[in-house]
C-alpha positions as CSV (number, residue, x, y, z in Angstrom):
1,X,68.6,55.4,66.6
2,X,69.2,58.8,64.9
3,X,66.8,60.1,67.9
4,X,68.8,58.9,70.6
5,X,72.0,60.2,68.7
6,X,70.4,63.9,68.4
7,X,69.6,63.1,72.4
8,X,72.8,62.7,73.1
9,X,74.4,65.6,71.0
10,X,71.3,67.9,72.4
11,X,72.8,66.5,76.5
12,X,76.3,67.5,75.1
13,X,75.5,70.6,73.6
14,X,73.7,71.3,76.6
15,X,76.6,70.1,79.0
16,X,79.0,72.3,76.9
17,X,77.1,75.1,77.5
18,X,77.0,74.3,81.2
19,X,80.6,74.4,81.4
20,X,81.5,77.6,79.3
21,X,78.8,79.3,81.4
22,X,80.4,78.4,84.3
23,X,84.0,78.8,82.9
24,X,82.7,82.3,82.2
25,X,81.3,83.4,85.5
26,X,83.7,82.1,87.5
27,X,86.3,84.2,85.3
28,X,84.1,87.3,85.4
29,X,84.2,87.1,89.3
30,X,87.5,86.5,89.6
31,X,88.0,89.1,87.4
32,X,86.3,91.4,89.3
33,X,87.9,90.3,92.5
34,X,90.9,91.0,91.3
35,X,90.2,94.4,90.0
36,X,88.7,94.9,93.3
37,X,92.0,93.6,95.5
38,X,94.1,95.1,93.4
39,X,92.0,98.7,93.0
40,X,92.6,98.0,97.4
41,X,96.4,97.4,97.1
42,X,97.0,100.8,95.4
43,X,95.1,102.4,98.2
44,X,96.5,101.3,100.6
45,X,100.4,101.9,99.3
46,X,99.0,105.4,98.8
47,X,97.9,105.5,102.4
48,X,101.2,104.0,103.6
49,X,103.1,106.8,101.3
50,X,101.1,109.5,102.1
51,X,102.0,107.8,106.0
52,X,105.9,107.7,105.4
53,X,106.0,111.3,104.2
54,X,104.2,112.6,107.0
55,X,106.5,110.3,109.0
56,X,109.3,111.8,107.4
57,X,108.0,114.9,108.1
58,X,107.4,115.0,111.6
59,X,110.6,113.2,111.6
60,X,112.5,116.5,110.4
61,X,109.9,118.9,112.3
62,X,111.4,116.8,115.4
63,X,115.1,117.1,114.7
64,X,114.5,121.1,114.0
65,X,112.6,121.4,117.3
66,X,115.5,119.8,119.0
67,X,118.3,121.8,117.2
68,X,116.6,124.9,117.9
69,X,116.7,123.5,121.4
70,X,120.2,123.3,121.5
71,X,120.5,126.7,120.0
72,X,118.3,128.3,123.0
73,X,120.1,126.5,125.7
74,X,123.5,127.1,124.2
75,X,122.1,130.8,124.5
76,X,120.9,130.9,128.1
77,X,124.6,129.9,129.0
78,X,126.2,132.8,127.1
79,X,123.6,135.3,128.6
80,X,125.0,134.3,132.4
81,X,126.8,136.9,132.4
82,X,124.6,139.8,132.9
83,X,122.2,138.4,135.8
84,X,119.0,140.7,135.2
85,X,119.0,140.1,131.7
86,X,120.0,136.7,132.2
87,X,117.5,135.9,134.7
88,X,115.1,137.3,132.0
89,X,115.7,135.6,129.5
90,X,116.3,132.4,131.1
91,X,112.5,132.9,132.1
92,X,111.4,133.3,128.1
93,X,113.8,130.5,127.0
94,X,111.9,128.5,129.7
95,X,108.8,128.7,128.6
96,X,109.5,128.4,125.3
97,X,111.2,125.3,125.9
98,X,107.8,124.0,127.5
99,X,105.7,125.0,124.4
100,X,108.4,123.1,122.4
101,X,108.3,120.2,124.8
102,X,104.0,120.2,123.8
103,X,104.6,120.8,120.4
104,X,106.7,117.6,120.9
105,X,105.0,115.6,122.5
106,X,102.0,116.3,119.8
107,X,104.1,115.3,117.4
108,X,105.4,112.0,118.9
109,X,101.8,111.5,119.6
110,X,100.7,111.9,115.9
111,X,103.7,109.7,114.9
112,X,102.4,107.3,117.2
113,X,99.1,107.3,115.3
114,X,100.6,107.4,112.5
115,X,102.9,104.5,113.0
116,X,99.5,102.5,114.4
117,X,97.7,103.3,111.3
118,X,100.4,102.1,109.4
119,X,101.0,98.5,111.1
120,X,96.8,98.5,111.1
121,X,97.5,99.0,107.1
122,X,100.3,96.4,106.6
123,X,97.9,94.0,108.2
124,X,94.9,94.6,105.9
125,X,97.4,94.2,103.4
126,X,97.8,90.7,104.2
127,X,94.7,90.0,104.8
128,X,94.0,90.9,101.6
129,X,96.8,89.1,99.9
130,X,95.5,85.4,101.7
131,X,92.2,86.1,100.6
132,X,93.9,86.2,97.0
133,X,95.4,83.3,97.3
134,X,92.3,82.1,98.5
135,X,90.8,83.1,95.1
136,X,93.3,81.7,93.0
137,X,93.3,78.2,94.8
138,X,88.9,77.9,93.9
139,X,90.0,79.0,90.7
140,X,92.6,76.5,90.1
141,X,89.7,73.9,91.8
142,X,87.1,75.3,88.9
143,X,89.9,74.5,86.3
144,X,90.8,70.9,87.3
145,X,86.3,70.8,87.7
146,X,85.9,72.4,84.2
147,X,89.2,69.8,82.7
148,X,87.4,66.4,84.3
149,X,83.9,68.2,82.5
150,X,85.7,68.5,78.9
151,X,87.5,64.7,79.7
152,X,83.9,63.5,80.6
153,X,82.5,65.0,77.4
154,X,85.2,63.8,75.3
155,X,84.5,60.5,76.5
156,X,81.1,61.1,75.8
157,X,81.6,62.2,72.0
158,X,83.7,58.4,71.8
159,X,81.0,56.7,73.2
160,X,78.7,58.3,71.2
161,X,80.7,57.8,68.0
162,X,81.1,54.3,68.7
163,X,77.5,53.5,69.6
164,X,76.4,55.2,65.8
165,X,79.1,53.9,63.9
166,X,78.8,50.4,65.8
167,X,74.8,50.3,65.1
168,X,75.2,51.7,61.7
């Protein structure tokens, strides 16, 4: 009798330990997991800063480009009045509107990029957040597993008290 009792607390001793190994890796990885999502979340709101200042940026480098525009048209009219120097100049003020008009369109190219790296980094972001809910849906599942374990060892410890204290 006292042999099967030690048995029994030797199966639950062991199934204890089973659980609060478990228990332990599964917190450990989710540990990590999180450390690791979360270490990925402040990357990537970096990367979407460091994004929306060079968005900003560009955005002022844009609207100076086109001011100064304005500024070398509105010039070109007030230099009609003398034709040699007006055809001159209109010839400068020409060509530096092209370069402008390159410099530009680089720039609303880059923006473009930018603006496509920026959706492509919203999109890993939620990626990232589903695969932590993901994580904290097994997690709850381990819980509820590791709760029915304890219920079933409880159960086991009343059995077990009853079967010693019923034989003794």
């Amino acid at each position: 009798m006292e042999e099967v009792r030690r048995k029994r607390e030797g199966e639950v001793a062991s199934l204890k330990l089973q659980v609060t190994e478990g228990t332990r890796m599964h917190d450990a990885a989710l540990s990590e997991l999180k450390e690791k999502l979360n270490s990925q979340i402040q990357r990537l709101q970096e990367e979407a800063d460091q994004l929306s200042r060079a968005n900003s940026n560009l955005e002022k480098e844009k609207n100076r480009l086109v001011h100064e525009n304005r500024d070398l048209v509105s010039e070109l009219e007030s230099e009609k009045a003398a034709r040699i120097e007006s055809d001159r100049r209109r010839r400068n003020l020409e060509q530096a509107n092209m370069e402008l008009s390159n410099v530009n369109s680089e720039k609303n190219r880059k923006l473009d990029e930018l603006t496509a790296t920026k959706t492509k980094l919203q999109s890993d972001l939620e990626g990232s957040n589903g695969h932590l809910v993901d994580l904290e849906s097994k997690v709850s599942s381990l819980e509820r597993g590791k709760h029915a374990l304890e219920s079933q060892l409880n159960e086991l410890r009343v059995s077990l008290a009853s079967n010693c204290c019923g034989w003794g």
